[in-house]
C-alpha positions in Angstrom: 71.7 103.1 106.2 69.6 100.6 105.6 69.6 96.4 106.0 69.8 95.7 102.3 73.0 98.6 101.9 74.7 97.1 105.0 74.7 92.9 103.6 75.4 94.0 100.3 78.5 96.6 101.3 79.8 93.9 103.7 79.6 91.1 101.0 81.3 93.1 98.5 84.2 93.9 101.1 84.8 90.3 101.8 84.9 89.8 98.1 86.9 92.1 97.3 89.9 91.2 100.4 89.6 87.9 99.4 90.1 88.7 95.7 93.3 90.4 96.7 94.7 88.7 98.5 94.4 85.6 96.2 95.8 87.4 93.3 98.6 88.8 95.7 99.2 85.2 96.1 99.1 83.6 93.2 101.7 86.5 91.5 103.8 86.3 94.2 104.1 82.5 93.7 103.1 82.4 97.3 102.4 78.8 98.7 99.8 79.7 101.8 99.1 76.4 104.2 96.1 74.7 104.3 94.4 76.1 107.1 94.8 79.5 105.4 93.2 78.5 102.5 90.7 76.8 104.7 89.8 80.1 106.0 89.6 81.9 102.5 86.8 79.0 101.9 84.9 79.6 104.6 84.7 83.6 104.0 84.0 82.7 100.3 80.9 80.4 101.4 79.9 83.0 104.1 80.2 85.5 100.9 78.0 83.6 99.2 75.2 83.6 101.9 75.2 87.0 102.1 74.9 87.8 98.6 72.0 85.0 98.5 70.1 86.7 101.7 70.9 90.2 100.4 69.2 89.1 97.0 66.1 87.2 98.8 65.7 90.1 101.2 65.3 92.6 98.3 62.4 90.6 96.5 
């Protein structure tokens, strides 16, 4: 497996728990503290890097 197959599997992993657990959430009427959404925002963000290296790296 490759570097490109590895970034890109791992960013669409962390996507996709986020994603669920968000929904989960908001369905639920779930109020989560502060530091948890902190976290969620710093997995998004390192998402986003990823996805942005993964799409560099490929070019």
């Amino acid at each position: 497996m490759n570097k490109f197959k590895i970034i890109g599997l791992t960013s669409g992993i962390i996507g996709l728990l986020i994603s669920v657990a968000m929904i989960i959430c908001g369905f639920a009427d779930i109020a989560l503290p502060k530091p948890v959404w902190a976290v969620f925002a710093v997995v998004c963000l390192i998402n986003a890097v990823l996805i942005i290296v993964n799409a560099k790296m490929k070019h």
